[in-house]
Structures are given as C-alpha cells and as structure tokens.
C-alpha positions in Angstrom: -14.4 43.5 -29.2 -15.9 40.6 -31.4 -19.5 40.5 -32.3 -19.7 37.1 -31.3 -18.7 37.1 -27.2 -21.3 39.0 -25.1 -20.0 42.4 -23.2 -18.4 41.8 -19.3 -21.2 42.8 -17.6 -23.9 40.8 -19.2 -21.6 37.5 -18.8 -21.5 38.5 -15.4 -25.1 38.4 -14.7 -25.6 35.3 -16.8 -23.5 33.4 -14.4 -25.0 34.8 -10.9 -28.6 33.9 -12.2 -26.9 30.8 -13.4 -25.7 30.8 -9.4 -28.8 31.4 -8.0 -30.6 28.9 -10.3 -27.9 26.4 -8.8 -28.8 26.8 -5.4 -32.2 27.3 -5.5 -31.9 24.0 -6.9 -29.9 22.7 -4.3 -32.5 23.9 -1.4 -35.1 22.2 -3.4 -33.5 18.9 -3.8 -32.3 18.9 0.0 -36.4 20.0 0.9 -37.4 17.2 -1.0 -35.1 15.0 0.6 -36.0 16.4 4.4 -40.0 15.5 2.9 -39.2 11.8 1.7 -37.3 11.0 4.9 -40.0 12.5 7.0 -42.7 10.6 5.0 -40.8 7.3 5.6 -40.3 7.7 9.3 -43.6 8.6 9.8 -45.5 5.4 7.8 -43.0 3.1 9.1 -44.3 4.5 12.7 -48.1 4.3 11.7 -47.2 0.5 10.7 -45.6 -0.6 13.7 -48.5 1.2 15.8 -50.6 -0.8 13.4 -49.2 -4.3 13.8 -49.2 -3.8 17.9 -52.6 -2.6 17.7 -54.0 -5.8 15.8 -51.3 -7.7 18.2 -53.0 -6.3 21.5 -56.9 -6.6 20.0 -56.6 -10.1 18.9 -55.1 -11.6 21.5 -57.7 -9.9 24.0 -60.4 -10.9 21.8 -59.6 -14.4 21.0 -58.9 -14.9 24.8 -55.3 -16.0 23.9 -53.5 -14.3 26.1 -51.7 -17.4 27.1 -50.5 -18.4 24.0 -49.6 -14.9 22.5 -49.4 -12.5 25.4 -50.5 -8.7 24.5 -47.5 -6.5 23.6 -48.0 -4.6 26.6 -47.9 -7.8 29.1 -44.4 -8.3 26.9 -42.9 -4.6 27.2 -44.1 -5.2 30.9 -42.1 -8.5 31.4 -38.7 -7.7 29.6 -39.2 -4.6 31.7 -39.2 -6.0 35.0 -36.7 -9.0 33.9 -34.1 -5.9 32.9 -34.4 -3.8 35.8 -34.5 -6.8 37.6 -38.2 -6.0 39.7 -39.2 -9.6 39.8 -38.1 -12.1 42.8 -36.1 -14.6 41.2 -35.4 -15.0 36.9 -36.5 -18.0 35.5 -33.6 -19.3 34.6 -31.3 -18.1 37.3 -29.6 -15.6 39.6 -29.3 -12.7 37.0 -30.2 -12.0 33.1 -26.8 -10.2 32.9 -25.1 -12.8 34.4 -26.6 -14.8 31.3 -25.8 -11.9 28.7 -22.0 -11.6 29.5 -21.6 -15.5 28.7 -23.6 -15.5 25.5 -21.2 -12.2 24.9 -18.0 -14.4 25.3 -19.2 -17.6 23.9 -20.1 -15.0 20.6 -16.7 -13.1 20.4 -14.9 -16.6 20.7 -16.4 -17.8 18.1 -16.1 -15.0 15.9 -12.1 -14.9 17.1 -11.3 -18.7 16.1 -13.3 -18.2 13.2 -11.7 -15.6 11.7 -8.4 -17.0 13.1 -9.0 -19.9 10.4 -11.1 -18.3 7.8 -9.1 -15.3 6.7 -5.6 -17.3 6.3 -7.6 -20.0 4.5 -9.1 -17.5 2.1 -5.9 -15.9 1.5 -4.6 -19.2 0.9 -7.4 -20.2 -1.4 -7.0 -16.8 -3.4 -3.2 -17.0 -3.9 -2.9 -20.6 -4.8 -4.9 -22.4 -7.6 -3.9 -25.8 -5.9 -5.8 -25.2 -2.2 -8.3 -23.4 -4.7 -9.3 -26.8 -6.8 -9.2 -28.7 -3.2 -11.1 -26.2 -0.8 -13.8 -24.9 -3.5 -15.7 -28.1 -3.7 -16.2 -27.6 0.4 -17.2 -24.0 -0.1 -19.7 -24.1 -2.7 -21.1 -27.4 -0.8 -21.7 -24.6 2.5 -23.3 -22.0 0.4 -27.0 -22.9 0.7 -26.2 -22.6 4.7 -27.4 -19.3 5.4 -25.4 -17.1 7.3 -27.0 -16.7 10.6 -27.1 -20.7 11.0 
C-alpha cells in the first residue's frame, strides 16, 4: 500500500461525514428557505391589513364615505352584486350576463390578433425585405404599453 493514499476504512468515513455535512447542509438551506418565504407572506399580510386599516379610518374620519367608500362597504357590495342579493344590477339583468361578453369580446381579440401577428412576425424574421418595411411601424408602437 502507498504511503500517500489513506487506508479503506478511513476513506470511508471521510466521505459519510462528508455525506452528513452534505445534508445537513441541505436541511439548513431548505429551513432557511421555509423562514424567508414565511417572513414574506406574513409582512406582505401585515401591509395589506395596514393599507385597509388607514383605507377604512380615513374615510370614516374625513366623512368621505361618498367619495371613497370604506373597504368593508366595498367587500359588502361586490358581495351582494356576485351572489346576486340586490334587486336589480345597475347596469342590467345579470353581472354574469356582462362577464361572459367581456370574455368573448377578450378571446376574439386575442384570436385575430395572434391570427395576424404571429405570421407577420415570422414573416418579418425570415425576410430582411418585410423587415426594412414593417420595423419602422414596430418601433413607432413600442412606447404603447402593453395593456393599452
């Protein structure tokens, strides 16, 4: 046996406490992660009970309940428009009725839109011609922002 590599069993232990070491490591990282993701959830809580509680005491205090009703007037009210408690919706027979159009009118969009867009910017990335004719347009639409 050379002097230089160390006996069988002391390699061995070397690489269980090298093991161990490992996933003690391991548990410690995935504990700290469990902490930091706890700590997050719980101040991001503590703010939004924040924010409702300086919602709710101003607008009692100021008397503006008319202007900016109290977030429990509003939880109240999208309440009974949802379940559909009050006698008649502002706007009409049924808030669903409303939803499923806004739903369509959405999806269309998004379906003629892509129907254009994604040949067009194949196009545009396979030929240089479109390219030099099209990217004027595009970088003339970039300061749009997307949800316009």
């Amino acid at each position: 046996m050379d002097a230089r590599t160390p006996p069988l069993e002391e390699t061995a232990v070397a690489e269980m406490a090298a093991s161990d070491a490992g996933e003690k490591l391991n548990a410690y990282g995935l504990a700290r992660q469990r902490r930091e993701r706890r700590r997050k959830v719980v101040r991001g809580a503590i703010g939004i009970a924040a924010l409702l509680a300086v919602w709710q005491t101003t607008s009692i205090a100021y008397d503006l309940e008319l202007i900016l009703p109290p977030p429990f007037a509003v939880a109240r009210t999208i309440f009974d428009t949802l379940t559909l408690n009050t006698e008649r919706w502002l706007y009409g027979p049924n808030i669903y009725e409303h939803l499923a159009s806004s739903f369509v009118r959405a999806i269309s969009g998004f379906a003629i839109a892509s129907a254009l867009a994604i040949p067009l910017g194949l196009l545009v990335g396979r030929s240089r011609t479109v390219r030099e004719y099209i990217d004027l347009v595009i970088r003339s639409l970039y300061p749009i922002p997307g949800i316009a």
